[in-house]
C-alpha atoms as one frame of an Amber mdcrd trajectory, in Angstrom:
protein
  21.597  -7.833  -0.947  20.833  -5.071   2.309  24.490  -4.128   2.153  25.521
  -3.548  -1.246  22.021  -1.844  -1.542  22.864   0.167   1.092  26.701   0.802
  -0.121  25.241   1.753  -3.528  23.641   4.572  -2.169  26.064   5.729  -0.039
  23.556   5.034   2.630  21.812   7.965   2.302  17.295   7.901   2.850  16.341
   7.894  -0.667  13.185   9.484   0.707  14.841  12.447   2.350  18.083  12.152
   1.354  19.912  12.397   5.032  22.445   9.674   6.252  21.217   6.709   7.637
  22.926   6.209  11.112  22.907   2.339  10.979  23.471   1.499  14.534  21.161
   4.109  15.852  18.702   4.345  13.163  15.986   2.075  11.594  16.182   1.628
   8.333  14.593  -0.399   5.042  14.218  -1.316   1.484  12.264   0.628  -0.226
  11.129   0.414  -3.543  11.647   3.285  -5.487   8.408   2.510  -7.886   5.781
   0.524  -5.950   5.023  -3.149  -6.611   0.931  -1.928  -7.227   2.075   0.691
 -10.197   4.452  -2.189 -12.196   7.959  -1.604 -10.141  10.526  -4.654 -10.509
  10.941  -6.601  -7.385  14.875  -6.158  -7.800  18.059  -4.391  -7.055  17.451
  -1.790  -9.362  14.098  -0.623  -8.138  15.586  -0.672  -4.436  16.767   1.920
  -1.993  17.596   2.289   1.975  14.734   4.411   3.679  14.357   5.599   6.798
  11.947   3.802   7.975   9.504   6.545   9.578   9.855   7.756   6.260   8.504
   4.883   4.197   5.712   4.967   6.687   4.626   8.307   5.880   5.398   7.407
   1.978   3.094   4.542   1.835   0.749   6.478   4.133   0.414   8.828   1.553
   0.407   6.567  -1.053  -2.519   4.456   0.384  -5.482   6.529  -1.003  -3.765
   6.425  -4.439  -3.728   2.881  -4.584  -6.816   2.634  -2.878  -8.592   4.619
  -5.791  -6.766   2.721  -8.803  -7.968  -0.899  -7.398 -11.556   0.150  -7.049
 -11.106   2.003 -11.224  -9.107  -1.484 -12.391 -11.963  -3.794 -10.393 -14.622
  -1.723 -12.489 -12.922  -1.791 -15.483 -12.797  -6.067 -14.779 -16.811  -5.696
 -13.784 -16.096  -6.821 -10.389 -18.776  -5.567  -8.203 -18.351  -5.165  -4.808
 -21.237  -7.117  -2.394 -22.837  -5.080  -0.336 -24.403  -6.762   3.046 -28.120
  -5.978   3.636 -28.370  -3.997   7.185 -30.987  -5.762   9.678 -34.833  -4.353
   9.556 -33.972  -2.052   5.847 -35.913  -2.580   2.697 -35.159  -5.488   0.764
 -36.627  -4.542  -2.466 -39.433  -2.314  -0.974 -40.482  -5.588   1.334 -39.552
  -5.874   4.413 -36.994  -8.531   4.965 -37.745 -11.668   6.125 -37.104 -12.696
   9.661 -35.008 -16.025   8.891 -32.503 -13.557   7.231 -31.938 -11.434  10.076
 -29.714 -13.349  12.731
C-alpha cells in the first residue's frame, strides 16, 4: 500500500511539495484530512510526508483538536473531574484530614 501510495504521488511531500529522497530521507503516510475531523482511513485520504513535516502539521494541529474535544465533551455533558488540592476549601470547610494522604 506504501509504494503505490508513494508512486501515486510521484513521491513528492504532500505537505511541502519537494521530492522525497527515499534512501536518505524519512518519510510517512499522512492523511490528508485527519482521522479526529471525519477523514477515511484509506488510500484516498493518504499521502507520503516528510516526516519532520507531519510533525510540525500535527503540532499545529494539536490545539485545534484539543479545543473541538473539550466543545464536543460539553455538548455530550461530560464534565471534567477536578481533584481537590491538599489544605483548600472544600465547600467553605476545611477538608477533612482522612482525605488528605
Amino acid at each position: 500500500m506504501r509504494t503505490r501510495i508513494f508512486d501515486r504521488d510521484n513521491g513528492n511531500c504532500c505537505l511541502c511539495g519537494i521530492e522525497i529522497d527515499t534512501p536518505k530521507q524519512k518519510w510517512i503516510l499522512e492523511h490528508i484530512k485527519p482521522l479526529w475531523l471525519g477523514g477515511a482511513d484509506d488510500e484516498s485520504n493518504m499521502a507520503p510526508a516528510h516526516y519532520d513535516c507531519a510533525i510540525e502539521k500535527t503540532r499545529k494541529e494539536a490545539p485545534v483538536k484539543a479545543k473541538s474535544d473539550r466543545i464536543r465533551a460539553s455538548h455530550l455533558g461530560i464534565k471534567k473531574r477536578r481533584r481537590t488540592i491538599p489544605g483548600r476549601r472544600f465547600n467553605g470547610e476545611p477538608i477533612p484530614a482522612r482525605w488528605v494522604e
